[in-house]
Each structure stands twice: as C-alpha cells, then as structure tokens.
VOGU-3710 file (C-alpha; in Angstrom, 3 decimals, decimal comma):
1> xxxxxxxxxx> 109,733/137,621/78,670  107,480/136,029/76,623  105,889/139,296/75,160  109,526/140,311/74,194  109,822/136,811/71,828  106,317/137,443/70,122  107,595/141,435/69,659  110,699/140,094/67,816  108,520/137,042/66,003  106,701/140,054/64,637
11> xxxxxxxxxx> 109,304/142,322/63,332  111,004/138,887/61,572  107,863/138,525/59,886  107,365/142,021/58,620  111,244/142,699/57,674  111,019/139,662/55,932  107,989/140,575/53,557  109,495/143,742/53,144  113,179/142,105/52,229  110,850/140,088/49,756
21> xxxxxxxxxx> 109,400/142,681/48,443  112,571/144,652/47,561  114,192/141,274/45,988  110,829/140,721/43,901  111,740/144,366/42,712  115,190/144,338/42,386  116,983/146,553/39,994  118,919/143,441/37,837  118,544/139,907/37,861  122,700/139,962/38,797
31> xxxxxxxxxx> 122,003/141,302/42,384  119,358/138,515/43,511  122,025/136,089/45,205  123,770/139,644/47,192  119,864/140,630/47,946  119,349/137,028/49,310  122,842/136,849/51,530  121,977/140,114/52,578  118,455/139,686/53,769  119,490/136,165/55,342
41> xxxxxxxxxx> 122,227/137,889/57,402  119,677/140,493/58,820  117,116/137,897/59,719  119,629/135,594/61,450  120,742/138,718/63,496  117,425/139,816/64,430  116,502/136,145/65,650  119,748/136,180/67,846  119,803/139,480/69,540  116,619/138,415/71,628
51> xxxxxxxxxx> 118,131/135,687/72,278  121,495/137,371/73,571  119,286/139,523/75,529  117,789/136,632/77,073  120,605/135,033/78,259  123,027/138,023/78,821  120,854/140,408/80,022  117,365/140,541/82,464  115,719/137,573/80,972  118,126/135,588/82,321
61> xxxxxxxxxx> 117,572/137,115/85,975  113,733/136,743/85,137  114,588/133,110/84,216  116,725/132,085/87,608  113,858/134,244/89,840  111,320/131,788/88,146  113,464/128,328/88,759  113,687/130,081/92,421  110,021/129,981/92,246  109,504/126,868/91,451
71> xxxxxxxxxx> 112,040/125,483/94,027  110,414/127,356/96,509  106,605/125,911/95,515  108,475/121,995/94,880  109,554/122,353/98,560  106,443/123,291/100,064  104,676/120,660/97,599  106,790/118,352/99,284  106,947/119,144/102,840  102,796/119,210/102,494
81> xxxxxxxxxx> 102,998/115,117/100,771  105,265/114,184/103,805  102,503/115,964/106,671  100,202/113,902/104,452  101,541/110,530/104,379  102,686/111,358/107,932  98,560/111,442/108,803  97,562/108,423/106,777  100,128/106,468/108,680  99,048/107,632/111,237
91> xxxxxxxxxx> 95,497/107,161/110,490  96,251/103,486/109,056  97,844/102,134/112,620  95,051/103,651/114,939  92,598/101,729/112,483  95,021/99,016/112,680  95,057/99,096/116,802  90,910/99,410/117,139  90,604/96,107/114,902  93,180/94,340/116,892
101> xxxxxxxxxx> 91,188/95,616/120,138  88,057/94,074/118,644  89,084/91,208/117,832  90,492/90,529/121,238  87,404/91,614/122,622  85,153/89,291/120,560  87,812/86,503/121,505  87,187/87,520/124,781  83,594/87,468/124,911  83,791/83,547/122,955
111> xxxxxxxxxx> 86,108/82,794/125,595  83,298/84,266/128,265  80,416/82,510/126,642  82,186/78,773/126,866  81,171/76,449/129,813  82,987/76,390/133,310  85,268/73,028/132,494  86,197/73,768/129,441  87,631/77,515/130,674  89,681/75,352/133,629
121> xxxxxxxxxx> 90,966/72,928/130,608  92,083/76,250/128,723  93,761/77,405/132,168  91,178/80,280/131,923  89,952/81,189/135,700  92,292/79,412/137,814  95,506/81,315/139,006  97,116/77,522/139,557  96,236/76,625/135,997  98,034/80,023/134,722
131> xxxxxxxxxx> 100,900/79,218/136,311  100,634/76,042/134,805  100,514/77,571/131,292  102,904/80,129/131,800  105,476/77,155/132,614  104,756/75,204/129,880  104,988/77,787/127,377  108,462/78,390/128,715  109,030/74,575/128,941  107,372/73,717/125,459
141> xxxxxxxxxx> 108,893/70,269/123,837  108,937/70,114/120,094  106,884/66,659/118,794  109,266/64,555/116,638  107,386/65,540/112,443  106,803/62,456/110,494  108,491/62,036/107,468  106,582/63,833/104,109  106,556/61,436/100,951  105,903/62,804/97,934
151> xxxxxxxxxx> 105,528/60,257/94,776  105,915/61,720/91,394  104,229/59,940/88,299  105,299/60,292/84,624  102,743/59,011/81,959  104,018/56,303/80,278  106,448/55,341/82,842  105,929/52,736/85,962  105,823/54,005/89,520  108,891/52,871/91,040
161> x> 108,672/51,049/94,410
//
C-alpha cells in the first residue's frame, strides 16, 4: 500500500519536470496558459487515480484487514490489562489479610504479656467475664456529650459575653 503511494509520488515528480520542460520550450508565448491547464489537469488526475484505487479497489480491503488487525491485538491488549489488574488485586488483599493477621497477632501477644488482673479487668481469661462483655456490648448505653463552645474573636471588636 504504501509502496504503491511512493510509486505514484514518483511518476508526479518526473511528469511534472518533464511538463516543465515542454512549457519552458514551448512553440509561442500564446500557448503557455493551454500548456499550464493542460499539465495541471494531468497532475490532478494522476494524484487521484491512486487514490480511487485505494478506496475502490484492494487497498481498501488491505485497509479494513489492517483495522481487523488492530481490533484483534486491542482485544487481546485488553483482556491481558484485566488478567493483570485481576492479579494485583488479588495480590493487594492477600498483603492486605497477612498485615491484618499480624497485627492481631502482635495485639495478641501485648495482650499475653500483661499481668493476670489486668487480663480479668479486660474480661480476657474468664468465660464469666466474656459473657459479661458480650452482654454489654449488646446492652451498650450512650453517655450524655457535653455541649462544644466555640468563641470567635474579631480584632478590633469586644468579645461578647
């Protein structure tokens, strides 16, 4: 396709210094504007006949086997970026998971490392005091919030009471 377009570049180039040539040389000065019409009408007819051929003819089945192509290698492009990001999320939450783990176990091991009382004040160790947590969670009173003032302060101005 593309060696077709530099073949007809080529001939444009050489008919036109050859159409040159025979205006330079022209019999009479009177048949320089008919030379030039001429010569203008042959080169825009040998730059549109590729053309024609392109679109009418096999470039234009080379041209819709090449978008078929690249619809083909888009689709496989994509379907390998979704397998990807499919494995880094992947990846990402079993990273995610193992911290969590270890941070529960280095709670845990805290937890293991604090004296005997203060594990039955935490209701760690005794089933009674588990059941004792386990019904106040479910029985948890909310404690009444005190009141937020906020004073605001312009220069120049007195704080108002």
């Amino acid at each position: 396709m593309q060696n077709s377009f530099f073949q007809a570049i080529c001939r444009m180039g050489i008919f036109m210094i050859c159409a040159q040539a025979v205006i330079h040389f022209r019999p009479k000065g009177t048949y320089e504007k008919y030379l030039k019409l001429l010569v203008s009408v042959m080169v825009l007819t040998q730059l549109f006949l590729p053309i024609g051929n392109f679109l009418m003819g096999k470039g234009g089945e080379d041209a819709a086997q090449a978008l078929e192509q690249f619809r083909q290698d888009l689709e496989r492009s994509m379907a390998e970026a979704e397998a990807s990001a499919a494995a880094a999320d992947a990846l990402l939450e079993k990273m995610t998971l193992e911290e969590v783990r270890g941070l529960l176990e280095s709670q845990e091991s805290q937890a293991g490392d604090l004296p005997e009382d203060s594990r039955d004040a935490d209701g760690g160790g005794d089933s009674e005091g588990e059941g004792a947590q386990e019904e106040g969670a479910q029985e948890s009173e909310i404690d009444e919030v005190e009141p937020i003032v906020i004073e605001v302060t312009i220069p120049g101005q007195e704080p108002e009471d």
